[in-house]
C-alpha positions as CSV (number, residue, x, y, z in Angstrom):
1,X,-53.3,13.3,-2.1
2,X,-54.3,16.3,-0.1
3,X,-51.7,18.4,-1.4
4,X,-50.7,19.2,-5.1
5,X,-47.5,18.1,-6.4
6,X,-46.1,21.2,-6.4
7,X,-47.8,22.3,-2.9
8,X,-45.5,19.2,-1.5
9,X,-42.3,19.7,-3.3
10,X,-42.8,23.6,-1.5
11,X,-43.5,22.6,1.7
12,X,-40.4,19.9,2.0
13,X,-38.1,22.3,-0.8
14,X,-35.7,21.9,2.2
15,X,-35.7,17.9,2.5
16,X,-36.0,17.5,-1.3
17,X,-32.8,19.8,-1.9
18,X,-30.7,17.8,0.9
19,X,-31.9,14.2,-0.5
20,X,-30.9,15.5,-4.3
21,X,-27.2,17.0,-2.7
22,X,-27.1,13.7,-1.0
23,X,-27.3,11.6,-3.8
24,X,-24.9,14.4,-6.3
25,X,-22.0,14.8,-4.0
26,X,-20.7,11.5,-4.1
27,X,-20.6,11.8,-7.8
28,X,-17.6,13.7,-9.5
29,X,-18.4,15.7,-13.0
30,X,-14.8,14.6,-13.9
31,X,-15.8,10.8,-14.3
32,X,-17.7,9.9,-17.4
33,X,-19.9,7.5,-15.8
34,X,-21.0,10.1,-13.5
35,X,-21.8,12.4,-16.0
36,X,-23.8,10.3,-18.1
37,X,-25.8,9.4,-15.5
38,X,-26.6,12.6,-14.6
39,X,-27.5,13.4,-18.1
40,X,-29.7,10.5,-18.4
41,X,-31.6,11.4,-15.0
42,X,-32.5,14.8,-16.6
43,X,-33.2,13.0,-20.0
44,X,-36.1,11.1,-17.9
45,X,-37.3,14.1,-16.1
46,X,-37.7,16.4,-19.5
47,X,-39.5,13.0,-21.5
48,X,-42.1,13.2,-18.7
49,X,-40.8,9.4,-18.0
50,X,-41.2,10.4,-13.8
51,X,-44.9,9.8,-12.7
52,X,-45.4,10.2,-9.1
53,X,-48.3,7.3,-7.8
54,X,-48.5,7.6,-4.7
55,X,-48.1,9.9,-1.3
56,X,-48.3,8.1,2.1
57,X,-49.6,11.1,5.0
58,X,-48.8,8.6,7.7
59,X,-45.4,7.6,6.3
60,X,-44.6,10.6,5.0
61,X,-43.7,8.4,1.6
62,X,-44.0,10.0,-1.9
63,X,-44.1,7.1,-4.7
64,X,-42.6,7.5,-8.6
65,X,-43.0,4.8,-11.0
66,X,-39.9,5.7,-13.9
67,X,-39.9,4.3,-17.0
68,X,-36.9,3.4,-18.4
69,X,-35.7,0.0,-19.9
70,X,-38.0,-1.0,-17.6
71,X,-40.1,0.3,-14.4
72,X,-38.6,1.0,-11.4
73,X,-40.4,2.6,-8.6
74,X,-38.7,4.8,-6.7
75,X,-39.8,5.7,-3.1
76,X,-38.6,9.1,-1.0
77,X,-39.2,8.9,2.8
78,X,-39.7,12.5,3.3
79,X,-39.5,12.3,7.2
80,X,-35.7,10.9,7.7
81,X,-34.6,12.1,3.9
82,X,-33.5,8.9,2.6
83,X,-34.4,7.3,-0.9
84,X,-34.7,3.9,-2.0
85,X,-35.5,2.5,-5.6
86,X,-36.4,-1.1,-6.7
87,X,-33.1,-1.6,-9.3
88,X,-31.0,-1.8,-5.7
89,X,-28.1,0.2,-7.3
90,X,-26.1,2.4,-4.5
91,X,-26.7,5.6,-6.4
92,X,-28.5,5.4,-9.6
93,X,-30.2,7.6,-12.1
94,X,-34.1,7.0,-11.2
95,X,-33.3,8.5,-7.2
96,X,-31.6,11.5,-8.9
97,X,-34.4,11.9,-11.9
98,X,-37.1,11.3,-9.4
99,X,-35.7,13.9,-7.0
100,X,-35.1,16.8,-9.7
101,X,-38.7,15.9,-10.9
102,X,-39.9,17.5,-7.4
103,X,-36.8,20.1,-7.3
104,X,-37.7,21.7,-10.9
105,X,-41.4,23.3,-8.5
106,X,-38.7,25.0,-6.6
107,X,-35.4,25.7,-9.0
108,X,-34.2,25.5,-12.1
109,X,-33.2,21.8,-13.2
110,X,-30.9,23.5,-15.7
111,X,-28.9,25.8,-13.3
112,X,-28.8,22.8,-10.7
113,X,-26.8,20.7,-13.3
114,X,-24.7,23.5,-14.5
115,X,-23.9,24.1,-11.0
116,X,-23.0,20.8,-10.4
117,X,-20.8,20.2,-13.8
118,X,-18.9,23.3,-12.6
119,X,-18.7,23.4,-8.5
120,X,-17.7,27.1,-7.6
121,X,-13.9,27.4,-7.5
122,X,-12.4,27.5,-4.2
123,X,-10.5,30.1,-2.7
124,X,-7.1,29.5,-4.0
125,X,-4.8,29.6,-0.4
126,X,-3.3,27.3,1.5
127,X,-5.7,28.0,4.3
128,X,-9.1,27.5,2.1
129,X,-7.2,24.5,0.6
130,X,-6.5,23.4,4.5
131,X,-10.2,24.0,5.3
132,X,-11.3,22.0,2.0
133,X,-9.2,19.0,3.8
134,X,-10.7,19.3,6.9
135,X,-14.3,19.6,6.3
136,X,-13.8,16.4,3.8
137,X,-12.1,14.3,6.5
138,X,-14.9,15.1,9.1
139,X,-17.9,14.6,6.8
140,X,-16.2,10.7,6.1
141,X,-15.2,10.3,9.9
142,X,-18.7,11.5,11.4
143,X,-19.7,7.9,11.6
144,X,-18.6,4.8,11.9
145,X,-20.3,2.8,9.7
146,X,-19.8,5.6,7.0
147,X,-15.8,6.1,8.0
148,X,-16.0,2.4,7.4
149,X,-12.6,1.9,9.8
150,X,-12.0,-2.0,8.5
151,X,-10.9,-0.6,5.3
152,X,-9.0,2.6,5.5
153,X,-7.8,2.7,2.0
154,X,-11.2,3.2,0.5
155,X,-11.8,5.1,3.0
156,X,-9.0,7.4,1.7
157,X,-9.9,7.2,-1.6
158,X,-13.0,8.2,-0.9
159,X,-11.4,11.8,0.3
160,X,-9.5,12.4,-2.5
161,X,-12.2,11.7,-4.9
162,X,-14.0,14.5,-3.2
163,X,-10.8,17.1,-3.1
164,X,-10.5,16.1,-7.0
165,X,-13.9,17.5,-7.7
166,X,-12.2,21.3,-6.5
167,X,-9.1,20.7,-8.6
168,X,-7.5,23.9,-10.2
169,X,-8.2,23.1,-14.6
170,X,-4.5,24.8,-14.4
171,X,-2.0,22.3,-15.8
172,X,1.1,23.7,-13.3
173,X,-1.9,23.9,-10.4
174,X,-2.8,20.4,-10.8
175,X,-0.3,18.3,-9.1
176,X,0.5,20.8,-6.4
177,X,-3.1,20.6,-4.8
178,X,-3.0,16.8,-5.2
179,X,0.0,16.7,-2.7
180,X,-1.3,19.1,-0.5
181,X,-4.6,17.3,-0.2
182,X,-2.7,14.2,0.1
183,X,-0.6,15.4,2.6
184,X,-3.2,17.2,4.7
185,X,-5.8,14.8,4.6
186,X,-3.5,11.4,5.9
187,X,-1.9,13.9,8.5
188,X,-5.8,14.6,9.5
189,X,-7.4,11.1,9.3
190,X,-4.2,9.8,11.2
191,X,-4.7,12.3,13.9
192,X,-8.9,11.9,13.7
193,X,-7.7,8.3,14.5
194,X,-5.8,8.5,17.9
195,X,-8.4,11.4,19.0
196,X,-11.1,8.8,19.2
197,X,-10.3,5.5,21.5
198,X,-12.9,3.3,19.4
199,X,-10.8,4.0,16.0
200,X,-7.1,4.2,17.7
201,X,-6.7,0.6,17.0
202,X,-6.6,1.3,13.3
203,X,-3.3,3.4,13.2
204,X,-1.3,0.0,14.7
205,X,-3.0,-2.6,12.1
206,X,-1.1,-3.8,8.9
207,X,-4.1,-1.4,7.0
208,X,-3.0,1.5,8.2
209,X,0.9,0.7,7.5
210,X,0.2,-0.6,3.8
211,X,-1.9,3.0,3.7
212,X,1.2,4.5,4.7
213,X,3.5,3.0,2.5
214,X,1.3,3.7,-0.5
215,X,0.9,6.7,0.6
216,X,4.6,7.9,1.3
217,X,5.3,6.7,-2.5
218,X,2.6,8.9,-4.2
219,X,3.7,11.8,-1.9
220,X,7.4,11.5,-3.0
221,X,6.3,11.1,-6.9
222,X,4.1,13.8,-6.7
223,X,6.9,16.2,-5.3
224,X,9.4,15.0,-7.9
225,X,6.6,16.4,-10.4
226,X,6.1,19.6,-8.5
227,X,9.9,20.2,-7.9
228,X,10.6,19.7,-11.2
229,X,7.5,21.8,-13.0
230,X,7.8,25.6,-13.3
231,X,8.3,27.6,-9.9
232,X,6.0,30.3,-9.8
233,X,5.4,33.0,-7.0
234,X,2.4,31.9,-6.5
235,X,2.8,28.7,-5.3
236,X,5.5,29.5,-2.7
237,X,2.7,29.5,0.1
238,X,1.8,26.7,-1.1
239,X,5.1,25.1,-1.0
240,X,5.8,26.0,2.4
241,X,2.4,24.8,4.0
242,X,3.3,21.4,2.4
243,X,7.1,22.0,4.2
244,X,5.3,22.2,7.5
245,X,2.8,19.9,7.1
246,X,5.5,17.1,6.5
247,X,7.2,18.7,10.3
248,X,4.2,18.5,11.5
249,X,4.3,14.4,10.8
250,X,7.5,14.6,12.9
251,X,6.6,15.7,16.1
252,X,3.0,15.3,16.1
253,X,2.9,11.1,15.9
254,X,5.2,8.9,17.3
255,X,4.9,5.4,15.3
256,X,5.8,5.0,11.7
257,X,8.9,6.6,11.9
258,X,10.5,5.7,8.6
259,X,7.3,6.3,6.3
260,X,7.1,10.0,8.3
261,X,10.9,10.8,7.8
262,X,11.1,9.8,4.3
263,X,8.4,12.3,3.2
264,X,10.0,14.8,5.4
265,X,13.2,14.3,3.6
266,X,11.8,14.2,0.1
267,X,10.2,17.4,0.7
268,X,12.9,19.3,2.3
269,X,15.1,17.4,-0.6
270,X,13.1,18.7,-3.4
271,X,10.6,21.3,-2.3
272,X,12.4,23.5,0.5
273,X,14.0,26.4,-1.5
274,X,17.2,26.0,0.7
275,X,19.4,23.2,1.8
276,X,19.8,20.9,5.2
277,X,21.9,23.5,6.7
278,X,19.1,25.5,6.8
279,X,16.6,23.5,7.5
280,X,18.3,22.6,11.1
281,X,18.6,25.9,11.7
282,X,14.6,26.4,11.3
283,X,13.7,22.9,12.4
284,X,14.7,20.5,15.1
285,X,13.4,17.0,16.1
286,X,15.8,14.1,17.5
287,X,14.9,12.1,14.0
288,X,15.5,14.8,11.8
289,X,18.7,16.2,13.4
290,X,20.4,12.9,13.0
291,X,19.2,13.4,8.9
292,X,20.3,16.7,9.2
293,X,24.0,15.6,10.4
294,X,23.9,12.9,7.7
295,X,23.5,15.2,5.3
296,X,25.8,18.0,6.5
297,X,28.4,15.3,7.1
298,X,29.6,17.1,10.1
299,X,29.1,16.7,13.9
300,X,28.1,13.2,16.0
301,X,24.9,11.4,15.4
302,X,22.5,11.4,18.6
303,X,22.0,7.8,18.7
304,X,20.2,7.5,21.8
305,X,17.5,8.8,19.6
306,X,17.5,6.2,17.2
307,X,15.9,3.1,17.3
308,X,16.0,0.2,15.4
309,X,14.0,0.9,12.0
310,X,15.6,4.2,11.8
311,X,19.2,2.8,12.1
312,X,18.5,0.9,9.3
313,X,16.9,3.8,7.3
314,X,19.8,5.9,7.7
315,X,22.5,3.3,6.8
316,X,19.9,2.7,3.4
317,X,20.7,6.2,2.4
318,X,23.1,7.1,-0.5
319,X,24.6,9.7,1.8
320,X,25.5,7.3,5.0
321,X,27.6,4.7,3.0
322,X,31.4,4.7,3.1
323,X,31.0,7.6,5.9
324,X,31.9,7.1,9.5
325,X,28.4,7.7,10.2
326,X,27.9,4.2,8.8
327,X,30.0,2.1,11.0
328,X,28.6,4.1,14.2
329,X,25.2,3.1,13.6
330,X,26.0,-0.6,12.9
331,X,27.5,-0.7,16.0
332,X,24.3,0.6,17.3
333,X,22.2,-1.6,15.7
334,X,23.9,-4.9,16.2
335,X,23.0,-5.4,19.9
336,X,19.2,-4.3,19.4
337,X,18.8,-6.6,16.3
338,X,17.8,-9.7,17.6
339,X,15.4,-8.7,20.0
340,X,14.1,-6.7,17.2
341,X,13.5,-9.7,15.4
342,X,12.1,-11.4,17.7
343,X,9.4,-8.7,18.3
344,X,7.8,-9.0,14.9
345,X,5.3,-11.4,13.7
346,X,6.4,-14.7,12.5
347,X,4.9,-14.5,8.7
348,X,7.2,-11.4,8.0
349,X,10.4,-12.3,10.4
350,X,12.4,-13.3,7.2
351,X,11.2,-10.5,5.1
352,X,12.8,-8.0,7.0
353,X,16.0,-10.0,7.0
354,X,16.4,-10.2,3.6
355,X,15.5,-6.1,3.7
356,X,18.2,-5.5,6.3
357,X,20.7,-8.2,4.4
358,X,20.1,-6.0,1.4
359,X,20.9,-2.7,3.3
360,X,24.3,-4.7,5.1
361,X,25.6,-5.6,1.9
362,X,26.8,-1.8,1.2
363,X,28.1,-1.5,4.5
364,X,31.6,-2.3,6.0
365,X,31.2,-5.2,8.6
366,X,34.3,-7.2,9.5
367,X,33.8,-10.6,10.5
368,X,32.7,-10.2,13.7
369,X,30.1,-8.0,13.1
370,X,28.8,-10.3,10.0
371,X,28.3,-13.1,12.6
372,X,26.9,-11.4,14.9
373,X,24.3,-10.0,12.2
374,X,23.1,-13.7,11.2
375,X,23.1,-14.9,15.0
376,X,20.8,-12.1,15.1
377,X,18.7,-13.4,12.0
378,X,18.2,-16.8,13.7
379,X,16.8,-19.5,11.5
380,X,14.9,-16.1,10.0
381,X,18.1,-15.8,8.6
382,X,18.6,-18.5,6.3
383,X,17.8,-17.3,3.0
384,X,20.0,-14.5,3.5
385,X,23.2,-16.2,5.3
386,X,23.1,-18.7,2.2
387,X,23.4,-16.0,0.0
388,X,26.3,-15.1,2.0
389,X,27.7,-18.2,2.1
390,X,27.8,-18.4,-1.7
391,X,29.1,-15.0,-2.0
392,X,32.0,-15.8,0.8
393,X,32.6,-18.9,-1.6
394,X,32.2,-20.9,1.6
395,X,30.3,-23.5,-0.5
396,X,30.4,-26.8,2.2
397,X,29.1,-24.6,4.7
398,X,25.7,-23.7,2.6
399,X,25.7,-27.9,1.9
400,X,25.9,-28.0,5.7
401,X,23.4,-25.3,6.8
402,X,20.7,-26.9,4.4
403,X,21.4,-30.3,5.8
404,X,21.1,-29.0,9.5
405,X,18.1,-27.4,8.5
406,X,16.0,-29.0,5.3
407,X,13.1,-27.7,4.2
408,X,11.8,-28.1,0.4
409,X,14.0,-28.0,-2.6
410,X,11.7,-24.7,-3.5
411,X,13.2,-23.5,-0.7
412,X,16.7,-24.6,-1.4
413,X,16.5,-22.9,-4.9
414,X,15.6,-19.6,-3.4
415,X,18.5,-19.9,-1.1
416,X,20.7,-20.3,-4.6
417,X,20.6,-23.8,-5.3
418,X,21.0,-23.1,-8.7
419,X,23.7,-20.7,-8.1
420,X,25.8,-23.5,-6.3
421,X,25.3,-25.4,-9.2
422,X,26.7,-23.3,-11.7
423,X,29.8,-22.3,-9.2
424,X,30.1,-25.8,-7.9
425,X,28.2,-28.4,-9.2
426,X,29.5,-30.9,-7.1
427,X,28.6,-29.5,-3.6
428,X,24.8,-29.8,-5.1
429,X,24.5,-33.6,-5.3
430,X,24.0,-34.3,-1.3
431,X,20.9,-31.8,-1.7
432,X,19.6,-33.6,-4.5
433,X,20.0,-36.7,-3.0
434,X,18.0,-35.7,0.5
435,X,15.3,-34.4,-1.8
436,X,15.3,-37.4,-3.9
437,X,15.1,-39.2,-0.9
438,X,12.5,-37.4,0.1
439,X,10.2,-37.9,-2.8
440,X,11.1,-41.8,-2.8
441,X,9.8,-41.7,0.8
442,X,6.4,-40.2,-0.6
443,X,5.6,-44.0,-2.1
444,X,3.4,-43.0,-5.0
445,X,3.9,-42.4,-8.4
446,X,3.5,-38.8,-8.7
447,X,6.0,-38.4,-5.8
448,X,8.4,-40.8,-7.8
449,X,7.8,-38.3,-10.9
450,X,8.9,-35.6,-9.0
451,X,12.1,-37.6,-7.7
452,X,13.3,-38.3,-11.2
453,X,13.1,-34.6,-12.1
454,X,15.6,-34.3,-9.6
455,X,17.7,-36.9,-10.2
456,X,18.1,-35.7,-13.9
457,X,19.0,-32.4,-12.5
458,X,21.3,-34.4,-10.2
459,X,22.8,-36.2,-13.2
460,X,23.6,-32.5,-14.8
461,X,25.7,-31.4,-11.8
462,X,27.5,-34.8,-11.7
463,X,28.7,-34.6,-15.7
464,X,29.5,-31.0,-14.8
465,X,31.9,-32.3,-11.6
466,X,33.0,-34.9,-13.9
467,X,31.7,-37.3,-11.6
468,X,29.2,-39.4,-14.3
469,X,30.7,-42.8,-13.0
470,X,29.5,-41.7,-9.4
471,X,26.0,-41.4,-10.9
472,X,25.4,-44.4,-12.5
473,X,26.6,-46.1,-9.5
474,X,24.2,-44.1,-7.4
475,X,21.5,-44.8,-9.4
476,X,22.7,-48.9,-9.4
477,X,22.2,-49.0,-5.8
478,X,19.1,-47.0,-5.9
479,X,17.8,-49.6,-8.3
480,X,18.8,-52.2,-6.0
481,X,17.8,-51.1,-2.8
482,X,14.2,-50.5,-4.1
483,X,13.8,-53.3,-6.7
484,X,10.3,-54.0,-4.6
485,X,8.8,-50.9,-5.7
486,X,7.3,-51.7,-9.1
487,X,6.5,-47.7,-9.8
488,X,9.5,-46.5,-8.8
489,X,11.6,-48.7,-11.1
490,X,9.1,-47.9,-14.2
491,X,9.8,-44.4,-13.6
492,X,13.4,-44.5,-13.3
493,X,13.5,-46.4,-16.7
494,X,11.4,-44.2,-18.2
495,X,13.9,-40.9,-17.2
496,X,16.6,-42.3,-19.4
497,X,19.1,-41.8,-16.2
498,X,22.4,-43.0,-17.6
C-alpha cells in the first residue's frame, strides 16, 4: 500500500463511519441476537483476529481476512460505500468487526458501542415523536427495491422495529408511543403510497387490506391498554395527537372505510376525554356524523352518505340493534346488496355472505326483507340460507335447495347436514342417497369405501326415523341392481349394513 493503515482509515473517516452506521442501524440493542453480535464483532477486533491483506488504488478495495470459526474475507469498496464478506450473511459480525477495526484510527470503539447500546433519547413531544415517524417512513420509501412494495407488511415491520429502538424504558410510556408510531406511520406510508403513481397500486391490493386489518386490531388493543393504564398530564398531548391522527384517516383517504372508522371510534371511545356529543361538536365528516347520531341516539342518519360496507358496519354495532336506526339502514342496504355482491371477487363472494348473514341475524327483517336478502346472496348464498332454513325449521326446503344445487357432502355438512340429522333424521336420507350414488358412480374401490361410510351414516338416520325396514330394502335393491360389480358387493358385505 501507499498509505498506512491508519493514513487510509483518516482520509475515508467519512465513508468508513457511514459503511459502520449502515450496517448498525438496522440492528436494535433491544434484540439479543443483535447484541451478541455486536459483542462478538468487538470481541474479534480487541483479539487482533482483523488483518487487513490487501488495498486495491484502482478499485478503491481494502481487503480483511478474519478469523473466526473459520476465515472469511471481508472486502470494503471504499468508492460507493458498500461491504461484502465471503459467509454471504445480510449483516454479519465480520462487516461490522472489519469496519470498527478501521473506525478505532479515528474514534473510540468503546464510545461507538456504548452509543449504540443506548441511542440518545428523543425529545419526548408529539411533534419530535411525529418527526421520528416521518424521517423512518422516508428512509424505507426512498427506493423501490428497499420499500420493497410486493410485501408491505415487512415493509411495516421494518418501521416499527426502527421506532422500537427510541422507545421510552418508562413502563406507563411504553405502549402510548407504540400506538402513536403505529398510527402515524400507516397514516404516512398510506399517504407516501397515493403520492407516487408507481406505488398507488399497492393501497387497492389484498396486501394492503390484510395490513389494514392487522393493523386496525393492534391499534384498538393497544388503546384498550392505554385507556385503561394510569392517566397522567403528561401524556394528554399525546393523547390528543393520536385523536387527530385517527380524523385525519377520515377525511384524508377515501377507501377502506370500515378499517378507518373503527379506529376512529375506538379512540374517540376510549381515549377522547369526553363523549360523542362532543366529539360532533369538534369534528364532522359524513361517516362519522352518522356514528355520532348512532351513538347519541337522536336525529336522522344521513344515508346518502353511506355506502354499502358501512351500512353493514353500523347495523354490526352494539348500539344500532333494536333501535330504529337499524331498520332504516336495512332498508338502505337491501337494494344495493346484490350488486354489491356481484362486484367482489368470486373466491370471497360467500365469505362476506356468511359475514353479513351473521350481522342480519340480530336485526329485525320480516319476511320480505329476508327474501330479498338471500335473492341478494345468489348461489353465494347457500351456506347461509341453509342455515336459515334449519333455523326457520323449514327442513324439506334445505333437502330441496341441496338437490337443486349439489355439490359435495363436505359441503352439505357445512351447510348443517349434521344438524338436520339430529333435528330430523329422516329428511337426511335423499342426501345420503345422491352422495352414495355419487361414489357408486366413481367405479373403484376407494370410491365404493367412501360410499359405505355413507351409507352407515345413512343407516343411523334411518334407525333414528324408525325407518330400519326402509333400509334394508334400500340396500336389497342396491345389491341387486349392481350384483355385476364384484368390489362394490365385497365392500358392502364388509360394512356390516343390516
Amino acid at each position: 500500500m501507499s498509505l498506512s493503515l491508519a493514513q487510509l482509515a483518516q482520509v475515508y473517516q467519512d465513508t468508513i463511519t457511514t459503511c459502520l452506521k449502515a450496517q448498525t442501524d438496522t440492528l436494535q440493542p433491544t434484540a439479543p441476537e443483535h447484541a451478541e453480535l455486536m459483542t462478538r464483532a468487538a470481541f474479534l477486533v480487541r483479539n487482533q483476529a482483523v488483518t487487513f491483506t490487501d488495498y486495491n488504488t484502482q478499485s478503491l478495495t481494502l481487503t480483511a481476512a478474519i478469523n473466526d470459526v473459520a476465515t472469511f474475507h471481508v472486502q470494503i469498496f471504499l468508492a460507493n460505500q458498500t461491504v461484502s464478506c465471503t459467509c454471504l450473511q445480510g449483516v454479519c459480525r465480520h462487516r461490522v468487526a472489519a469496519l470498527l477495526a478501521l473506525y478505532q484510527y479515528n474514534d473510540s470503539v468503546q464510545q461507538f458501542l456504548e452509543t449504540w447500546r443506548m441511542p440518545p433519547p428523543t425529545l419526548r413531544t408529539p411533534e419530535a415523536w411525529r418527526r421520528l415517524a416521518y424521517d423512518i417512513v422516508v428512509h424505507n420509501t426512498q427506493e423501490e427495491h428497499h420499500f420493497e412494495g410486493y410485501n408491505l407488511h415487512y415493509a411495516k415491520q421494518r418501521m416499527m422495529q426502527e421506532a422500537t429502538r427510541h422507545r421510552p424504558f418508562e413502563r406507563e410510556w411504553a405502549p402510548l408511543f407504540e400506538l402513536f408510531m403505529e398510527m402515524h406511520i400507516i397514516y404516512m406510508l398510506w399517504e407516501r403510497l397515493l403520492e407516487t403513481k408507481s406505488r398507488s397500486f399497492h393501497s387497492g391490493r389484498p396486501a394492503f387490506t390484510k395490513l389494514l386489518d392487522n393493523w386496525a386490531t393492534t391499534c384498538c388493543d393497544l388503546m384498550d391498554v392505554v385507556g385503561h393504564g394510569p392517566r397522567l398530564f403528561a401524556l394528554d398531548p399525546f393523547i390528543d395527537a393520536i385523536i387527530t391522527c385517527s380524523r385525519k384517516f377520515i377525511t384524508t383517504f377515501t377507501t377502506h372505510a370500515v378499517t378507518r372508522l373503527t379506529v376512529y371510534e375506538h379512540a374517540i371511545r376510549v381515549l377522547a376525554p369526553h363523549d360523542f356529543l362532543a366529539e360532533r361538536d369538534i369534528f364532522s365528516h359524513p361517516s362519522t356524523d352518522a356514528l355520532m347520531t348512532i351513538y347519541a341516539q337522536e336525529g336522522e342518519l344521513a344515508l346518502d352518505a353511506i355506502d354499502v360496507e358501512l351500512a353493514l358496519y353500523f347495523l354490526g354495532m352494539e348500539a344500532t340493534q333494536h333501535t330504529p336506526y337499524a331498520k332504516a339502514l336495512i332498508a338502505h342496504l337491501l337494494p344495493q346488496l346484490k350488486d354489491f355482491i356481484a362486484s367482489l371477487p368470486l373466491f370471497s363472494r360467500e365469505e362476506h355472505a356468511l359475514a353479513i348473514y351473521d350481522i342480519m341475524l340480530n336485526a329485525s327483517m320480516d319476511e320480505e326483507q329476508e327474501a330479498e336478502l338471500f335473492l341478494a346472496f345468489g348461489t353465494a348464498g347457500l351456506r347461509p340460507y341453509s342455515h336459515f332454513l334449519l333455523r326457520k325449521g323449514r327442513y324439506d326446503d334445505w333437502v330441496g335447495l341441496h338437490i337443486l344445487y349439489p355439490s359435495s357432502l363436505a359441503y352439505a355438512t357445512a351447510c348443517g347436514l349434521q344438524e338436520l340429522a339430529k333435528l330430523s333424521p329422516k329428511h337426511t336420507l335423499p342426501i345420503y342417497h345422491y352422495y352414495a350414488m355419487q361414489e357408486i358412480d366413481g367405479k373403484s374401490r376407494a370410491h365404493y369405501k367412501s360410499a359405505v361410510r355413507i351409507l352407515r351414516a345413512m343407516r343411523t338416520a334411518a334407525k333414528r326415523s324408525g325407518q330400519q325396514a326402509y333400509f334394508n330394502d334400500y340396500i336389497d335393491t342396491l345389491q341387486h341392481e349392481y350384483k355385476r360389480l364384484r368390489a362394490l358387493q365385497e365392500e358392502l358385505e364388509k360394512g356390516n349394513l343390516r
